[in-house]
C-alpha positions in Angstrom: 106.0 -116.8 38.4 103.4 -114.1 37.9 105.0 -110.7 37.3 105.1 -108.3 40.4 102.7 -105.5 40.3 104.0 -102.4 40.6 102.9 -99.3 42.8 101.3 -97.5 39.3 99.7 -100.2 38.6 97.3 -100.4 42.4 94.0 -101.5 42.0 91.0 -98.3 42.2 88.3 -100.7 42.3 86.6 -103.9 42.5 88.2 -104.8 45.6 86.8 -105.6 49.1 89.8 -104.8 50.8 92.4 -101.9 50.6 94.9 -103.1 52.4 95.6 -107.2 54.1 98.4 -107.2 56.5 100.4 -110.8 57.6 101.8 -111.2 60.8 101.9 -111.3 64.6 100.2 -109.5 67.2 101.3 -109.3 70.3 99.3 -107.5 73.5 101.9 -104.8 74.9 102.2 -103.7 78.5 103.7 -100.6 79.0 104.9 -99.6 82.9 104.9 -96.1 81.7 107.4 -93.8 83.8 109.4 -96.6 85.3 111.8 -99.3 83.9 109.9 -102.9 83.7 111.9 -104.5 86.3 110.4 -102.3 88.7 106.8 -101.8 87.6 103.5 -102.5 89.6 100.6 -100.4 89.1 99.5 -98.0 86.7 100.7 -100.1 83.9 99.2 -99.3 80.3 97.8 -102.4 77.9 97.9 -102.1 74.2 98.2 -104.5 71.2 100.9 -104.1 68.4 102.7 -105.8 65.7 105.6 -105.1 62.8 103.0 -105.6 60.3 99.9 -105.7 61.5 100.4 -102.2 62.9 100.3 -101.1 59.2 96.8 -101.8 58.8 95.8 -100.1 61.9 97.1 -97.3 60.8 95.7 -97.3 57.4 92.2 -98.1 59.0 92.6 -95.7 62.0 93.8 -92.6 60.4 93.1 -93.1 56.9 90.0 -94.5 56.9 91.0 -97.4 54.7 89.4 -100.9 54.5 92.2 -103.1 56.5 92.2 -106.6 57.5 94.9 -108.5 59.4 95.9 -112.5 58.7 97.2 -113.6 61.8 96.4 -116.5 65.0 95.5 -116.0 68.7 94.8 -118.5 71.2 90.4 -118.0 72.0 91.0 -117.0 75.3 90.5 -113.8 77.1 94.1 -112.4 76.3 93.2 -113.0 72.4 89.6 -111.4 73.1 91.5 -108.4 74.2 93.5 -108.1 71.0 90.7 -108.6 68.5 89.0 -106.3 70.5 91.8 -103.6 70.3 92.0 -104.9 66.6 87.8 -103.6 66.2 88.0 -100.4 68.1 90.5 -99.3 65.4 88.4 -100.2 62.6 90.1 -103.6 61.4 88.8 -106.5 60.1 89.3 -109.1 62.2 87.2 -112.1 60.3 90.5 -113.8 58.9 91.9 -114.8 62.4 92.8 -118.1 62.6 91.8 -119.1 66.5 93.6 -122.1 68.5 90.8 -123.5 71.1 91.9 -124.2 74.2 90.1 -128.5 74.0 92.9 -130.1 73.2 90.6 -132.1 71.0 93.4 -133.4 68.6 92.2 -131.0 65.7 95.1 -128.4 63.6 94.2 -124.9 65.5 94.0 -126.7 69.0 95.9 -126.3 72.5 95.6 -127.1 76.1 94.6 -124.5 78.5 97.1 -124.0 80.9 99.2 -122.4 78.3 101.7 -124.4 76.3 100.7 -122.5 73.2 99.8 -118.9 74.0 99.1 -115.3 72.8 102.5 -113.3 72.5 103.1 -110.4 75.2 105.9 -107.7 75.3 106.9 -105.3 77.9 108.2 -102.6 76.6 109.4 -99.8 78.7 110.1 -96.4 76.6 113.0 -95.3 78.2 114.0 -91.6 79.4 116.7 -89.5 78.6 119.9 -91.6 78.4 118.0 -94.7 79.4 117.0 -96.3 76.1 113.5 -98.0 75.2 113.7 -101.7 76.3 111.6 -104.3 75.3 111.1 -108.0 76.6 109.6 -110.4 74.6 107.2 -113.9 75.5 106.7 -114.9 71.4 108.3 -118.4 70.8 105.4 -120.6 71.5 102.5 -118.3 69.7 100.0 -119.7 67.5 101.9 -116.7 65.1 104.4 -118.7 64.9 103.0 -122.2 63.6 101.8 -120.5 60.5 102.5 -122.3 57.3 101.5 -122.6 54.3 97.6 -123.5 53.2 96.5 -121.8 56.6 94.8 -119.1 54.5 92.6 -119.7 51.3 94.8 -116.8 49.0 92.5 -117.7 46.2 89.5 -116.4 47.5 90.6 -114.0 49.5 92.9 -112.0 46.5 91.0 -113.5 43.8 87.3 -113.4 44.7 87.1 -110.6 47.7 90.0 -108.5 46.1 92.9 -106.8 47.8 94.5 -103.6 46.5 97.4 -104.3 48.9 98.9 -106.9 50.2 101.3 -106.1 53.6 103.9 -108.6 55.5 107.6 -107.7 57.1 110.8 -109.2 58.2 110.2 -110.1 61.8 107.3 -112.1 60.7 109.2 -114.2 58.3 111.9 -114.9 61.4 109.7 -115.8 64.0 108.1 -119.6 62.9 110.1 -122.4 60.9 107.4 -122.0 58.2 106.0 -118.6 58.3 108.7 -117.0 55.9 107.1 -119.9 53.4 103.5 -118.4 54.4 104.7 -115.2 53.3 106.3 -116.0 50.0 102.9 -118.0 49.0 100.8 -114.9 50.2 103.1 -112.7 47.9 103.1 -115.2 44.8 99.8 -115.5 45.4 99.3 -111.5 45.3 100.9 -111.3 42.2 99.0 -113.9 40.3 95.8 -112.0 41.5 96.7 -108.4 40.4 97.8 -107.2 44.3 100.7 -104.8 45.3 102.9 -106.5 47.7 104.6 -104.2 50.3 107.0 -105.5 53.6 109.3 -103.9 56.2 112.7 -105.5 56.9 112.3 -104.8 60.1 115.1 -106.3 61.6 115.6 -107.5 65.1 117.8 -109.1 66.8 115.9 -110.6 69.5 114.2 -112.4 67.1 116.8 -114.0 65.1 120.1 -113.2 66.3 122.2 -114.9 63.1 121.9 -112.4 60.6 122.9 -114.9 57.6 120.0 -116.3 58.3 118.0 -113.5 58.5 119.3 -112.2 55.2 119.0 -116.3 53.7 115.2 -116.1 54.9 114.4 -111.7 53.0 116.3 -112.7 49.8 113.6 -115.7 49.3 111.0 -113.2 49.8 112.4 -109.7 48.2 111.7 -110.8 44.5 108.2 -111.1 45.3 107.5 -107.3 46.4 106.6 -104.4 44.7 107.8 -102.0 48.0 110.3 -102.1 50.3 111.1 -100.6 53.6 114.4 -100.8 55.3 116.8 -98.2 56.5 120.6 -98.8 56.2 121.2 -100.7 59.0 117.8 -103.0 57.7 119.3 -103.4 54.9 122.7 -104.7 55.7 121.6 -106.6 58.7 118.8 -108.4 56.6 119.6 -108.2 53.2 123.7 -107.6 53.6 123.4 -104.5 51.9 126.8 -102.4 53.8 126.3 -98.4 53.6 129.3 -96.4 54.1 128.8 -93.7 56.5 129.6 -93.3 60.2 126.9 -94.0 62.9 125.4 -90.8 64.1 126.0 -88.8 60.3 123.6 -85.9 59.7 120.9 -86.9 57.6 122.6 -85.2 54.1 125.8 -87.7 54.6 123.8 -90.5 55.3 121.5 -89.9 52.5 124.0 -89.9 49.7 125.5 -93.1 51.2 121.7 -94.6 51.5 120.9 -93.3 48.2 124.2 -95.7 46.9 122.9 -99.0 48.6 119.6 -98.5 47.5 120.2 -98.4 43.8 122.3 -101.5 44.5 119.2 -103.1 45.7 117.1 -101.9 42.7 119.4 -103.2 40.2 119.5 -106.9 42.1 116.1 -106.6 42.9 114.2 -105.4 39.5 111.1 -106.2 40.6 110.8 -103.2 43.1 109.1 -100.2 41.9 109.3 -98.8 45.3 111.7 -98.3 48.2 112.0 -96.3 51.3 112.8 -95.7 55.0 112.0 -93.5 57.7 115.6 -91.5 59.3 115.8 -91.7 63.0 118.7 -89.4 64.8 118.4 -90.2 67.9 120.0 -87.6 70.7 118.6 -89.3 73.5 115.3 -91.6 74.5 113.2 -88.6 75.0 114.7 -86.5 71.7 114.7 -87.2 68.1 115.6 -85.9 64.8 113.5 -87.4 62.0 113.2 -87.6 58.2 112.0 -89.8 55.7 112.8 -91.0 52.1 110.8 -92.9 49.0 113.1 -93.6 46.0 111.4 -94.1 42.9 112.7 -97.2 41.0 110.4 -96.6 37.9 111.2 -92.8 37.2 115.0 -93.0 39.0 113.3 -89.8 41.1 113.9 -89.5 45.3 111.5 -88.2 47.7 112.8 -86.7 50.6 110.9 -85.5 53.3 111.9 -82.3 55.0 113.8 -83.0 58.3 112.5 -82.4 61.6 115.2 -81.1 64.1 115.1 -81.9 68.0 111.2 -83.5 68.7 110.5 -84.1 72.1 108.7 -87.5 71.8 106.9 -89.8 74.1 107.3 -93.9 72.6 109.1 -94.6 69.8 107.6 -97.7 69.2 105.7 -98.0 65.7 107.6 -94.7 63.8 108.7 -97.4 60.6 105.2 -99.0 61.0 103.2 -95.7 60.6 105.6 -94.7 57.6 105.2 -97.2 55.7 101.1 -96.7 56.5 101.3 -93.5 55.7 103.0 -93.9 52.5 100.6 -97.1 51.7 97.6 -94.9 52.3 98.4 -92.4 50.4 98.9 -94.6 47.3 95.7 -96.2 48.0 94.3 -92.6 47.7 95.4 -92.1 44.6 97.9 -88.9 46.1 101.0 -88.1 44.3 104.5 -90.1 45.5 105.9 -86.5 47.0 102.2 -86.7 48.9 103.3 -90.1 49.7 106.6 -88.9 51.6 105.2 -86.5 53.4 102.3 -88.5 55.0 104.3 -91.5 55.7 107.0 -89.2 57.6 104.4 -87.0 59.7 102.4 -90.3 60.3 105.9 -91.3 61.5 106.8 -88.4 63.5 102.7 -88.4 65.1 102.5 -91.7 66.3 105.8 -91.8 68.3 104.1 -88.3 70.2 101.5 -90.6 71.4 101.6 -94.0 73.6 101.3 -97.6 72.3 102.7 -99.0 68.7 100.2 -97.3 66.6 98.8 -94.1 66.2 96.0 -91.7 68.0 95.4 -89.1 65.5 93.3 -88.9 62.1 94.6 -88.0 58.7 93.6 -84.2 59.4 96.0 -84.2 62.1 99.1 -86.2 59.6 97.9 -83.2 56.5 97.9 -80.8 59.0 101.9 -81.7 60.1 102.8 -81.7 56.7 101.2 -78.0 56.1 103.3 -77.4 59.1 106.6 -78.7 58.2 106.5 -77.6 55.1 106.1 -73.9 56.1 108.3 -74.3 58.7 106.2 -72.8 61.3 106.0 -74.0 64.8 102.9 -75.8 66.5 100.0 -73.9 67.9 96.9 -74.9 70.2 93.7 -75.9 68.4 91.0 -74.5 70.2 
């Protein structure tokens, strides 16, 4: 097995793409101020994904070169997500498309349906109504992935790929698409490539967490970065931290700081891991912080907290850190830099609808200045 890069050892150059995502996209519709069940007009459309949100991010508000490795049925629902895909700057050239002949050949389905493009509704919630999401994803083209769908060779070894991005809820959702992953990240390796992935855990995707946690130890000693909070972490990795639901972020720190460096010394290969900190008061009100633990140095990162945010969708906070923290390696910025970004990137994209972000990296520096000096939030004008 080629030897896992490590986060000071990114590519600067020679490479046609700065950051590769793997995994599903789904389109999202969003019934705004009501609950799904009772939605009917005025509903929102957007497209998101655990991992392929990280490259939208990274091309969006960083400015990064991103590409996404994913499959969508050619149909007018799948227009609409490569479409969504373009507007924020993504390289969409790697899709693998399912026609809709039925002709007999691999990527081919009927067209009334049987396979189809994944859709969620995802209502955000409001005050002590929590953010609900339903899910249409077992029958995706996502989800027949396997192995030899994508030509790794060329793409890490001929086009070049500083980093390479997948997550847990990919590796759950397919009987072969955890496989895909762990040849993508072998494959990374062997070709000079950072390999980053979210835990990610849900349980509407795969409700038995042993196999959850079978499915992320096959793939954990192929990544340079991981992101996972504590509950992450024990549901898909069975990695218990000690400390009572609903601690402050100081006592859940020192517990998180614990299981992580229990993770580090199983999981030598890691150079890199972190988590975003969600205390949530109610669907509407969040505390939030954010943490990168050096494996290389033994040195932690820890973004300053912020106390009581009014926030409008938190869908796509973990995504955006993990963008934020990517982009900023990629940039060649400092791993306290890192922090920083990947937490206000966090913090920013939950203040605006959809799964991933609406602002530009002046607007995530500018929240750091801001946080930093602890000064409050003024009109631009």
């Amino acid at each position: 097995m080629a030897q896992v890069v490590r986060y000071s050892e990114i590519k600067r150059e020679g490479c046609k793409y700065d950051i590769v995502s793997l995994g599903e996209v789904m389109l999202r519709f969003d019934p705004r101020d009501v609950p799904t069940a009772r939605m009917r007009d005025n509903i929102r459309v957007s497209q998101g994904g655990g991992e392929t949100n990280v490259a939208c991010g990274a091309a969006y508000t960083f400015g990064l070169r991103a590409a996404v490795l994913t499959a969508l049925v050619d149909d007018p629902i799948g227009e609409n997500i490569r479409n969504q895909l373009r507007e924020l700057g993504v390289d969409t050239s790697k899709i693998i498309w399912w026609n809709t002949k039925n002709d007999g050949s691999k990527y081919s389905t009927d067209a009334k349906g049987t396979l189809h493009n994944g859709v969620n509704f995802t209502y955000v919630g409001s005050g002590v109504i929590p953010s609900d999401t339903t899910y249409y994803r077992a029958h995706t083209p996502a989800t027949r992935l396997e192995p030899g769908d994508f030509d790794f060779d060329y793409l890490f070894g001929v086009e070049g790929v500083r980093v390479f991005n997948t997550g847990g809820i990919f590796t759950l959702i397919g009987p072969r698409t955890a496989d895909l992953a762990i040849e993508a990240a072998q494959k990374a390796a062997e070709h000079g490539t950072f390999v980053s992935a979210d835990l990610n855990y849900r349980s509407k995707v795969e409700p038995n967490k042993e196999r959850a946690r079978a499915i992320n130890r096959r793939l954990a000693p192929y990544l340079g970065m991981l992101v996972g909070n504590d509950s992450d972490l024990a549901d898909a990795l069975g990695y218990e931290t000690h400390v009572e639901e609903g601690a402050p972020f100081d006592e859940w720190l020192g517990a998180y700081k614990e299981t992580v460096r229990q993770v580090a010394k199983d999981y030598p290969n890691l150079s890199l891991i972190g988590t975003q900190w969600r205390g949530a008061h109610n669907a509407d009100l969040i505390s939030w912080g954010a943490v990168l633990y050096d494996v290389l140095n033994d040195e932690w990162h820890v973004a300053p907290v912020r106390e009581n945010v009014p926030i409008r969708d938190r869908t796509g906070g973990g995504d955006s850190f993990a963008s934020g923290v990517l982009a900023a390696l990629l940039k060649g910025k400092d791993l306290e830099t890192a922090v920083n970004w990947g937490a206000a990137h966090g913090i920013l994209v939950q203040e605006t609808p959809g799964d991933v972000t609406m602002v530009n990296q002046a607007a995530v520096e500018r929240e750091v200045r801001r946080v930093l000096a602890g000064g409050g939030v003024k009109a631009i004008r």
